[in-house]
C-alpha positions as CSV (number, residue, x, y, z in Angstrom):
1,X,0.0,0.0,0.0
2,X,2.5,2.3,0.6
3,X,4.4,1.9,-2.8
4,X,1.2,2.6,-4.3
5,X,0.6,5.8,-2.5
6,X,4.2,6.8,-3.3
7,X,3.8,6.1,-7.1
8,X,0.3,7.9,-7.3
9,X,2.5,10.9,-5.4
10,X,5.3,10.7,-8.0
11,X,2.8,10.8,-10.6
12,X,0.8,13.6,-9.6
13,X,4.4,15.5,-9.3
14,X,5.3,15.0,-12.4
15,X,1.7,15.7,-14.2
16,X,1.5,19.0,-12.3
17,X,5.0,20.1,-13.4
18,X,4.7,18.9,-17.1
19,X,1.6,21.3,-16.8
20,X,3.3,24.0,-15.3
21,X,5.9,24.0,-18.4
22,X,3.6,23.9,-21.2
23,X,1.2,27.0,-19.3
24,X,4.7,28.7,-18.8
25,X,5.8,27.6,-22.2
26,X,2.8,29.1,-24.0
27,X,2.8,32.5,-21.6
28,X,6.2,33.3,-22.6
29,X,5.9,32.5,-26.0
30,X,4.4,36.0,-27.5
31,X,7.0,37.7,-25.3
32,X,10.2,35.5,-26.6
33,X,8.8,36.5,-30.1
34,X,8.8,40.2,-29.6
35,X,12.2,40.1,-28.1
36,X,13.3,38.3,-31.5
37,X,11.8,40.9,-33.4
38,X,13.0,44.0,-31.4
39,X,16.9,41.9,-31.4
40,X,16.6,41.8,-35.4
41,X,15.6,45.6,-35.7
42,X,18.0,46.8,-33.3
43,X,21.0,44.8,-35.3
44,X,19.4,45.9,-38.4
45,X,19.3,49.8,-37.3
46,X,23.1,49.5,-36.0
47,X,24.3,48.2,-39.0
48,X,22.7,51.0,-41.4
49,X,23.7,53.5,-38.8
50,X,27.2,52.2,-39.1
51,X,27.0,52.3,-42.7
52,X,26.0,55.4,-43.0
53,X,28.2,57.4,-40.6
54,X,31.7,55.4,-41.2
55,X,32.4,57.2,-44.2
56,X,31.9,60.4,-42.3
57,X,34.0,59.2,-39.0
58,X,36.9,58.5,-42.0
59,X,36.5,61.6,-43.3
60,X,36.9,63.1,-40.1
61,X,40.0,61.2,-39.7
62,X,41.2,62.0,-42.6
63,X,40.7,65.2,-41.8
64,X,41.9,65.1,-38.6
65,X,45.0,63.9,-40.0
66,X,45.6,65.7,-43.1
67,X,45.3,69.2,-40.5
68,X,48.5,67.5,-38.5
69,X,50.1,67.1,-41.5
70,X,49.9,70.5,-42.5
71,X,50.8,71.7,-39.2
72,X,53.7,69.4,-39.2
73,X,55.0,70.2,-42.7
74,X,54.9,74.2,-41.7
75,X,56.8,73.9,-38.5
76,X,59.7,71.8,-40.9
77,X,59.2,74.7,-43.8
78,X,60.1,77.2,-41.0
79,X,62.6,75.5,-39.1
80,X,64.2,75.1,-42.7
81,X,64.2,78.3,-43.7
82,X,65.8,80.0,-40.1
83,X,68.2,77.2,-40.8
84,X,68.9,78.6,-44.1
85,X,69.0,82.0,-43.0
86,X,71.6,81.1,-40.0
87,X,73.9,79.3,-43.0
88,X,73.4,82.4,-45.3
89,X,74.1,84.3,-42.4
90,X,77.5,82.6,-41.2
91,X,78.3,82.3,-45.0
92,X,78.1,85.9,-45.1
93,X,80.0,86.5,-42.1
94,X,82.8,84.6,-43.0
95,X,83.0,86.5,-46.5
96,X,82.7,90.0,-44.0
97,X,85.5,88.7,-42.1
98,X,88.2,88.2,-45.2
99,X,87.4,91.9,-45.8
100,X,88.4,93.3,-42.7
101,X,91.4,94.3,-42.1
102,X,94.3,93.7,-39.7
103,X,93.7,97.4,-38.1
104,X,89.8,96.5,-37.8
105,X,88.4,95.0,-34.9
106,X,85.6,93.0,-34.5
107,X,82.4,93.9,-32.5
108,X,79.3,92.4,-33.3
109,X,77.2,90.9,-36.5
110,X,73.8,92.6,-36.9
111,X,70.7,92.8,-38.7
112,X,68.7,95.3,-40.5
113,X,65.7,96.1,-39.1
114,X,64.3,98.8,-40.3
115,X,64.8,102.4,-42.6
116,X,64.7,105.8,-41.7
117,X,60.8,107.0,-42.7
118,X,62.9,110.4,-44.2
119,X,63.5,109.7,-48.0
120,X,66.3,112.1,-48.3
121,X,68.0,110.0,-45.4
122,X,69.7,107.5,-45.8
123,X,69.7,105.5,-42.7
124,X,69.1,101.5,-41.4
125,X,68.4,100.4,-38.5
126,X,70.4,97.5,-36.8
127,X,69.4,95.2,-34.0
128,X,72.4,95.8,-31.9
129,X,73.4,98.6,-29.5
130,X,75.1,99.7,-26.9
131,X,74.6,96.5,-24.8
132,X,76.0,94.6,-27.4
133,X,79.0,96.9,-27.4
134,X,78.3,99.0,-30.5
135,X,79.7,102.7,-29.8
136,X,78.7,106.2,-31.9
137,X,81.4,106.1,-35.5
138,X,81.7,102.6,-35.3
139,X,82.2,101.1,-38.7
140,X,79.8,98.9,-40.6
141,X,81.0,96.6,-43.5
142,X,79.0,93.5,-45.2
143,X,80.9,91.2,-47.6
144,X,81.4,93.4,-50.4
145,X,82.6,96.5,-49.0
146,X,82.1,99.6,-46.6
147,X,78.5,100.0,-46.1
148,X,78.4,103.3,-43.2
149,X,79.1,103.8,-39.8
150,X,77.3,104.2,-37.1
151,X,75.1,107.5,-36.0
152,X,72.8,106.9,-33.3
153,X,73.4,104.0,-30.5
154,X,70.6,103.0,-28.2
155,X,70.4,99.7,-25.9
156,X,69.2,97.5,-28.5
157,X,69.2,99.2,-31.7
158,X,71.7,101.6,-33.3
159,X,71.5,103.7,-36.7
160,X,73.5,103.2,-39.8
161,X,74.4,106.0,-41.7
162,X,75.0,105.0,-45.2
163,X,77.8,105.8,-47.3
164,X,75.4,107.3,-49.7
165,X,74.2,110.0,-47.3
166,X,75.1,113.3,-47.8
167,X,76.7,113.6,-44.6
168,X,78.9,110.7,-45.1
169,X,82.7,110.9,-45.9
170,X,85.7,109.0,-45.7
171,X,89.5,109.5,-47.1
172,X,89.7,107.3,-50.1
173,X,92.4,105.9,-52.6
174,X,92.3,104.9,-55.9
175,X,93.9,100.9,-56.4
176,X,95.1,101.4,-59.4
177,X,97.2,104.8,-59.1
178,X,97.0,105.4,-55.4
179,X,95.6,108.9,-55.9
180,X,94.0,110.1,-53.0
181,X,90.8,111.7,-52.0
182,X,87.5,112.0,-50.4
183,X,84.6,109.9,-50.6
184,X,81.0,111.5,-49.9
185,X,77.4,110.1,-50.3
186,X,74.9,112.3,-53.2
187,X,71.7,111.0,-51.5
188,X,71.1,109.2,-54.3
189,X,72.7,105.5,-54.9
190,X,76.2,107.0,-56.0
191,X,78.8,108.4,-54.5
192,X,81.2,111.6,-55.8
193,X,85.0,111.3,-55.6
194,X,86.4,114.7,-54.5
195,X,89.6,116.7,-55.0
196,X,91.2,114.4,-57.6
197,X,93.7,116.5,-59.3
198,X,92.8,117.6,-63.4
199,X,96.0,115.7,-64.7
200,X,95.5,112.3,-62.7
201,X,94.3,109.5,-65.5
202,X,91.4,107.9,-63.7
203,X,89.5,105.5,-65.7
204,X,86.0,104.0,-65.5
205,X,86.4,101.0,-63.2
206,X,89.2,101.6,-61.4
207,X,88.7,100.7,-57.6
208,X,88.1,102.8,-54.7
209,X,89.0,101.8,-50.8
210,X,89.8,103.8,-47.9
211,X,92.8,105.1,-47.6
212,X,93.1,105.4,-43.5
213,X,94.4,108.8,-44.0
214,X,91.6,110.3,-41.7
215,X,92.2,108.4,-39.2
216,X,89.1,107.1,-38.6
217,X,88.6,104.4,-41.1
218,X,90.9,101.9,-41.5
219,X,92.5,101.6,-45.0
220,X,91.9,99.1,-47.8
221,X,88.2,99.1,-47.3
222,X,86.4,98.7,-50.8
223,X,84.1,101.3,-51.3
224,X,83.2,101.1,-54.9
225,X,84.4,101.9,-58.4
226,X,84.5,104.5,-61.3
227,X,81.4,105.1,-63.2
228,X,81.8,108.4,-64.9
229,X,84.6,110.9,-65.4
230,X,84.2,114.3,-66.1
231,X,87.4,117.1,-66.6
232,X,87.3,120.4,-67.8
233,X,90.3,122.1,-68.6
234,X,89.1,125.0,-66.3
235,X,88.7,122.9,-63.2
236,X,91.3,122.4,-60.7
237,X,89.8,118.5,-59.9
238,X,87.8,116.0,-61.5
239,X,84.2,115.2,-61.5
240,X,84.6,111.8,-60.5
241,X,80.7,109.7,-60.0
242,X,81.2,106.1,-57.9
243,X,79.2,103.7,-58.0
244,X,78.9,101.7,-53.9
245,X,80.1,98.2,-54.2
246,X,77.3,97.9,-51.3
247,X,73.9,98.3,-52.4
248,X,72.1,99.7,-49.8
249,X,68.6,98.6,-51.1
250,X,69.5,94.8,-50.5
251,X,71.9,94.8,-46.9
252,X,70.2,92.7,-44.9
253,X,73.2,91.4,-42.6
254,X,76.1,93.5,-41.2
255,X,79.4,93.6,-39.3
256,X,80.8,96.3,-37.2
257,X,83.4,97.0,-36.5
258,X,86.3,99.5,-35.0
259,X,89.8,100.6,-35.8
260,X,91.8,99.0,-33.8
């Protein structure tokens, strides 16, 4: 009796869940579909989303990079070019340097900053001064000649007066025939050679330099050379035109220097 009571239990145990699972089955059925449904529309909406905007995200990218590149290739343009600038200026230097003399002394390099807003000056201004050791009448040379001296001298900046000014003049020589003179600036891009006797032979192209005679610049200095020579048998000296071997429009870098 009691095996039968235990089998009738086991049965009604196992009927009662087998119902329970099919009710649950068939209560959760409607829901598992709509999940399915939602799942496959959600997949389906990510992927054309993705489609869509991945294009745009490697544009962006692309963008993104192309702007670092750019920024990247103009920090190397401008690094090149103050590199080029520091070898044109040494190159420069070095060329200033086989022009000056044994009785010059060597201060400082500088730069041309700016120009005198007067057009009947002319004057530059340099990017060195007195803290840099530059002094009132020092004297400026680039690598082709005499270019000035100095006028004006202030901390940082100091005042080139041009060998073109009419207020500058130096005591010059002729290479060829060692006649002396003066040198003095027209306010134009020439020069005049003064108090060169009537019966001296000067030529076009002969060279001028400084002759040290004032005692103030030192001598062979090249200052420029013969462009046109004009004698009249009434004058006592020549009309003698120079043309700078410095051309004032294009100094950019300097030298100064003093007589030692």
């Amino acid at each position: 009796m009691p095996k039968k009571r235990l089998l009738l239990f086991l049965f009604i145990v196992i009927t009662l869940g087998l119902m329970t699972y099919e009710s649950n089955v068939a209560h959760f059925l409607p829901l598992k579909f709509l999940n399915n449904t939602l799942n496959n529309f959600l997949y389906v909406k990510d992927s054309i989303t993705n489609f869509i905007a991945s294009p745009f995200k490697k544009m962006f990218i692309r963008e993104e990079e192309n702007r670092r590149l750019k920024e990247e290739i103009s920090r190397l343009l401008k690094e090149r070019e103050r590199y080029q600038d520091a070898l044109q200026e040494n190159k420069q230097l070095r060329e200033i340097l086989t022009i000056k003399g044994r009785e010059q002394k060597y201060i400082t390099a500088a730069c041309v900053i700016g120009k005198s807003v007067d057009q009947w000056s002319n004057i530059l201004i340099l990017d060195k001064g007195s803290l840099d050791m530059v002094k009132k009448d020092m004297i400026v040379i680039t690598e082709k000649g005499l270019a000035g001296k100095i006028t004006e001298v202030y901390e940082s900046y100091s005042s080139l007066l041009l060998l073109t000014d009419i207020n500058f003049s130096a005591a010059s020589r002729l290479q060829e025939n060692r006649t002396e003179g003066i040198i003095s600036g027209t306010g134009f891009k020439t020069c005049k050679l003064k108090y060169i006797p009537a019966e001296e032979e000067i030529k076009e192209g002969d060279i001028v330099k400084t002759s040290g005679l004032d005692d103030f610049y030192p001598p062979g200095i090249p200052i420029g050379f013969v462009s046109k020579v004009n004698k009249k048998e009434t004058d006592i000296f020549q009309d003698i035109e120079v043309i700078p071997f410095v051309d004032s429009t294009k100094i950019e870098f300097v030298a100064i220097v003093t007589k030692e």
